[in-house]
N, C-alpha and C positions, 0 to 999 in steps of 0.2 A: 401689399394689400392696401386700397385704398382706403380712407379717413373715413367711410361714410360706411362701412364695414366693418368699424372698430369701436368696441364701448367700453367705457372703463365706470366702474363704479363701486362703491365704499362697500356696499353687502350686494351679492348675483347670489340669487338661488336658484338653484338646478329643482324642477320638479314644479308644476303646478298644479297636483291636489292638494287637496284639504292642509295639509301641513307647510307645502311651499307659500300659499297664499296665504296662511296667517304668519309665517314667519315673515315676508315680503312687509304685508301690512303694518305689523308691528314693528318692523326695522326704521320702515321708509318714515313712519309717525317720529321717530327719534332726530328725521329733520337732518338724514344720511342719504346721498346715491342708491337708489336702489334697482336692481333691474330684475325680475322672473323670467327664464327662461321652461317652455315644455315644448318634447317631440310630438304631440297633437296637435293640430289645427286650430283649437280651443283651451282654456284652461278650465280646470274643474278633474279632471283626472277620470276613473272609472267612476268613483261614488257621486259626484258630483256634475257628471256626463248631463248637458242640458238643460241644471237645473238653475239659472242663473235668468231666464227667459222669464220667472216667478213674478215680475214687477218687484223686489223687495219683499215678498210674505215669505218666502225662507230663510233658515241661517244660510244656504250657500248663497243667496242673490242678496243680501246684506255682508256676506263677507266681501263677495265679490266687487259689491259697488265701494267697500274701504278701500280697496285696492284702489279703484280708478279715483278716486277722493284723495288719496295720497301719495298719488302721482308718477306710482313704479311703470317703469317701463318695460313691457310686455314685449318678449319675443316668443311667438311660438311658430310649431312647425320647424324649428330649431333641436337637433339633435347633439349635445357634446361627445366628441369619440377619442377628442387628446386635450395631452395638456405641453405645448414643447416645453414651456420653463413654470419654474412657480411665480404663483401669481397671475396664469396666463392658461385659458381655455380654449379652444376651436372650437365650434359648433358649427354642423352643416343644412344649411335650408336646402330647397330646392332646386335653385341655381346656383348659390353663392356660399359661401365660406366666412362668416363670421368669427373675429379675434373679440374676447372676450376677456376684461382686465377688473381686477379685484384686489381689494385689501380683506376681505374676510367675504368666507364661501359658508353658504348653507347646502347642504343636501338634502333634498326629499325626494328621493328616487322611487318612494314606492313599493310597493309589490308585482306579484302575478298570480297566476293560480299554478298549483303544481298539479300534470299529468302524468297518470301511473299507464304504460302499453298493457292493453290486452288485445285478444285475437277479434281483429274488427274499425279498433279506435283509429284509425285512418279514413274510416269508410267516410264520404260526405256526409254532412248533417252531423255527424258527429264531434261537439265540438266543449270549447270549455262553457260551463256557466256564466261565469262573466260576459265572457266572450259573445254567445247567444242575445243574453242579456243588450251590451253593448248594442250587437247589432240592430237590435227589436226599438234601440232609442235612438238609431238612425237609422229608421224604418222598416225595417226587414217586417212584411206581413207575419205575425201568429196567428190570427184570429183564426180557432178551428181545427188549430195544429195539433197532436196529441205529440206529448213535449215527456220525457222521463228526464228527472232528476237525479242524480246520481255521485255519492265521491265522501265526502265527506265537510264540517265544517259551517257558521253559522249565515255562509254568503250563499247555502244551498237554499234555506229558506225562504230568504230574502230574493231569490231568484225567480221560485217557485211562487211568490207574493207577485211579484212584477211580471212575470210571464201570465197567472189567472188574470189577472187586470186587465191584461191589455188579449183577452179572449184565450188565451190556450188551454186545454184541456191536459191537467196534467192526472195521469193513469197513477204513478207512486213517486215517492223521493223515499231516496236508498243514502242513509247513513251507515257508516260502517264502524262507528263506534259501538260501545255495548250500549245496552240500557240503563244496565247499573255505574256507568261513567257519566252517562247523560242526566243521572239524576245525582250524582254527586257537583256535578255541573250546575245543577240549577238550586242546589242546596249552596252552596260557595258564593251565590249571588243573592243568596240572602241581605247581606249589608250593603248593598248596591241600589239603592231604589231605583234610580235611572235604571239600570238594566232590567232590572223587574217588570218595568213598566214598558220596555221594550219589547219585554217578549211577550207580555200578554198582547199587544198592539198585533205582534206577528202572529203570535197564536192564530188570532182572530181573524187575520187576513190570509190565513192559510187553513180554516177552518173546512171541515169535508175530504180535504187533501189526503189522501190514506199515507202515512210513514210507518217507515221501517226498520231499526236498527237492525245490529248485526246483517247489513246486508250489503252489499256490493256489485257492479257488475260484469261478468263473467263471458261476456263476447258478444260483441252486433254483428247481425245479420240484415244481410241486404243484398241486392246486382249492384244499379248506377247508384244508390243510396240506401242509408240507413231505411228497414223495415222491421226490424223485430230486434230485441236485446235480452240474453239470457241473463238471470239475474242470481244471486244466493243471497236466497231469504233465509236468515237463522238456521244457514244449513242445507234447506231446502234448495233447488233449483229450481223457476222458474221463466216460462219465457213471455214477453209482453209486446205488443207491437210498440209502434210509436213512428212519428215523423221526425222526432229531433232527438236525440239523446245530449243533455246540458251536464259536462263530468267535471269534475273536477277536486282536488285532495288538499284541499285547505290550500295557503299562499306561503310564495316565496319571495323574502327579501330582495328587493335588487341592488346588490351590491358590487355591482362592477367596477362601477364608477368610483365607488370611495375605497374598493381595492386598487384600483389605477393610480388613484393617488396616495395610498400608501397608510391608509387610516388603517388600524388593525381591527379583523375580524375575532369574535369570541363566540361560540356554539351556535353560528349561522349569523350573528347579527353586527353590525357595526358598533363598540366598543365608545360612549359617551360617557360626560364626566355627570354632575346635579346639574352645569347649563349650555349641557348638548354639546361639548368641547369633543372632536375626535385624540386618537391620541396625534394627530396634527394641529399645530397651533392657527390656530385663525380657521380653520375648517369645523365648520359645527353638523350634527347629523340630524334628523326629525323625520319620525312617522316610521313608517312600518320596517326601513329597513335598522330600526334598532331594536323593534319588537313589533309581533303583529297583533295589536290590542284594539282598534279599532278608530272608527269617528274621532271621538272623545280625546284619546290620549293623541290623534298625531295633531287636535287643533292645537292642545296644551302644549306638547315638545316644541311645533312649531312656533310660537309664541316666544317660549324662552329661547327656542336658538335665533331668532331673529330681533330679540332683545341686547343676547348677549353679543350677538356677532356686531350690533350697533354701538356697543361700548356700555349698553345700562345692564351693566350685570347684576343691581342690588334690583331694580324693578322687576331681573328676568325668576331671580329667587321667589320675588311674590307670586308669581303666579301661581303656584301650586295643584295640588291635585295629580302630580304625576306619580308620587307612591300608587294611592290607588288604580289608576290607569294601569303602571304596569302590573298590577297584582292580579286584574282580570289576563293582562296577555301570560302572564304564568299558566294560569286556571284555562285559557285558551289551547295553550300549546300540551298541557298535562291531557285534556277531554280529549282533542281529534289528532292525536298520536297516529300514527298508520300503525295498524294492525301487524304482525310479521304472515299470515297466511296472503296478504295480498301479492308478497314477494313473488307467490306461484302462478300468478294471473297470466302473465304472455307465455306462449308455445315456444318453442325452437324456430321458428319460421314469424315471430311476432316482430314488427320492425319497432325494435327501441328509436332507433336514429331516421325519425323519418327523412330530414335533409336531402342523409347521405344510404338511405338506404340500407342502412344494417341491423341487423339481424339479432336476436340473444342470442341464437346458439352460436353466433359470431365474434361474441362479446365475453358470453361464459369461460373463456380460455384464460383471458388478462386476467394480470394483477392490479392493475392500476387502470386511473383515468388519461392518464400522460401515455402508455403502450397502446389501450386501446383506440386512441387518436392515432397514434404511429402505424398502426398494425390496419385498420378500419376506416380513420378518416371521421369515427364518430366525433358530433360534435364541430366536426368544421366547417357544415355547411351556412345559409342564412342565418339560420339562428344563433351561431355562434357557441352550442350547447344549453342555450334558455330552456329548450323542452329537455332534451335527453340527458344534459345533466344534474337535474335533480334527482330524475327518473334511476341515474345509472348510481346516485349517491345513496340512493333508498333500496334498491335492488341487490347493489353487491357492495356497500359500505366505501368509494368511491369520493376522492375530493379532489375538484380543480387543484392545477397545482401552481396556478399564478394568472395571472388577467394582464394581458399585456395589449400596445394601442394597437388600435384603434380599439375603442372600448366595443364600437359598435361598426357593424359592416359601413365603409363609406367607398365615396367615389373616386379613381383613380387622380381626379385632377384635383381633390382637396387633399389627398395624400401629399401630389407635388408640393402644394403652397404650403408645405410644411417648413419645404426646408432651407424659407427664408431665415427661421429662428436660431440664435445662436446657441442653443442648446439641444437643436435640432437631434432626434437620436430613429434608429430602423424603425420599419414599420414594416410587419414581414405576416401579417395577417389579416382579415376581414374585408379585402379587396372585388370590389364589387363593379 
């Protein structure tokens, strides 16, 4: 691998939202190597998608500009899918294969939204909240659109906020918690004034918007695309048209990465110490995938792991504020619980595994997630199981049963340049 291909630096953080870029910023301030690495074309992550364009009048284009003030070095467009030896990352761009070298690793890998099948959620236009979202801030026209919001979780809102804004007519948003969760939710944030003040903000910008608890939805209909979606309102059935349906069941950690490398997982999330330490030494963890609390707590985590991983562990201690942070992702994860009647949402003919094309009633057989790979092939398509194994751990109680490389699908010719390394070991999946 040539020299012009190779970076070696004192803190490399994986992940450039909110949490990678203040861990970055506050490393590189310590007057350490620092590099950010993100697989987008930009840094900013989903929350932070375009807002950097601000001239400085927001927190994201004031973090943003720490960053470039303290002189980390930015790779993005850059995906890591191995690691041959410790201390040593590949990452794959477009054409090239980047070796990537460290004395202490941050992770901020983020989240995603979790998809639940029902009969339909294939159809086009049908797609996640985020996702819609995303698109809408890399121009996809709404103006006009009548958009149903639907799934679960506080980024329905916020979606629902951003989508009226920029023209769309949204008909309902379908929460499928109770009511009386939803206000035990907003009782819990009593001692929170930040959050208070958050949501009357949203309140107000989702004002008119008709909502629904207890409700979810129950199949899209459409030919070439989404036209109608049946819905269960508080029981009821109803059907509503619409040009987009935006779905999605709160978010899932991504922890692939910090399973590749051998961090230990604890009830879905990556395992940190008081300053983001995994149980791997010199690997520190931040943001969502140690809990999904939001904004607030991945800039704080970030901060101290990008503190600590720089060697100021008594400054990473002062930062503070991350009890409270995680107390709301507690109160987060208690409110938008999935329901058990959702389990019934896909038919026998609903494709869990879009990929690869299978089926429940093809899946309802297994006992495990490791058979129904063997048996089905679920799971081993592109996605690597991002959509359908959440799907299939919610449905039938289901857990990966190891993360092996490539983390992520790559190219056959960065598979080869693996195996200049002397720790060189198989690589027998994600071959693209």
């Amino acid at each position: 691998m040539s020299k012009d291909l190779q970076r070696r630096f004192d803190v490399l953080v994986i992940g450039g939202g909110p949490a990678g870029i203040a861990a970055a910023v506050r490393a590189a301030e310590c007057r350490v190597r620092v590099g950010i690495v993100d697989d987008n074309a930009a840094l900013g992550g989903q929350i932070w998608r375009g807002a950097f364009e601000d001239g400085g009048r927001n927190e994201a284009a004031r973090w943003h500009g720490s960053l470039q003030a303290a002189g980390v070095t930015t790779l993005c467009g850059k995906r890591v899918f191995h690691q041959p030896e410790a201390g040593v990352l590949l990452a794959e761009g477009n054409d090239d294969v980047f070796e990537l070298s460290y004395r202490n690793l941050v992770l901020a890998t983020g989240a995603r939204e979790r998809f639940l099948p029902f009969p339909g959620w294939t159809l086009p236009n049908v797609m996640g909240a985020g996702g819609l979202q995303a698109m809408v801030k890399s121009g996809l026209p709404i103006r006009g659109r009548r958009v149903m919001v639907a799934g679960t979780g506080p980024l329905l809102l916020a979606v629902a906020a951003y989508l009226r804004k920029h023209g769309a007519e949204i008909p309902l948003i379908c929460e499928q918690a109770s009511w009386s969760s939803l206000a035990r939710f907003g009782l819990a944030l009593l001692g929170q004034p930040g959050k208070i003040d958050q949501g009357w903000q949203l309140k107000k910008d989702i004002a008119g918007i008709p909502f629904a608890a207890n409700s979810w939805p129950l199949a899209a209909h459409g030919q070439r695309t989404i036209e109608s979606v049946t819905i269960s309102r508080s029981g009821k059935s109803e059907i509503i048209e619409c040009d987009y349906l935006a779905c999605g069941f709160h978010l899932v950690p991504n922890t692939e990465l910090p399973q590749l490398l051998a961090c230990q997982i604890r009830g879905g999330y990556v395992q940190v110490d008081d300053l983001q330490q995994t149980t791997v030494k010199g690997i520190f963890c931040a943001g969502e995938p140690t809990s999904i609390g939001g904004l607030e707590l991945s800039l704080i985590e970030g901060q101290i792991a990008g503190l600590a991983a720089a060697g100021h562990t008594e400054e990473a201690r002062k930062v503070g504020a991350r009890r409270t942070g995680r107390r709301f992702a507690r109160i987060l994860d208690r409110t938008f619980r999935l329901r058990p009647e959702l389990k019934n949402l896909p038919s026998a003919e609903t494709l869990v595994c879009r990929c690869e094309d299978v089926s429940h009633s093809r899946l309802r057989g297994h006992l495990s997630w490791r058979a129904a790979k063997l048996y089905t092939r679920c799971g081993m398509g592109p996605c690597q199981g991002r959509i359908c194994g959440p799907a299939t751990e919610f449905l039938f109680k289901w857990n990966p049963d190891s993360v092996r490389p490539p983390a992520f699908p790559a190219r056959v010719d960065s598979l080869a340049g693996m195996a200049g390394h002397p720790q060189h070991t198989a690589v027998t999946g994600g071959i693209r």
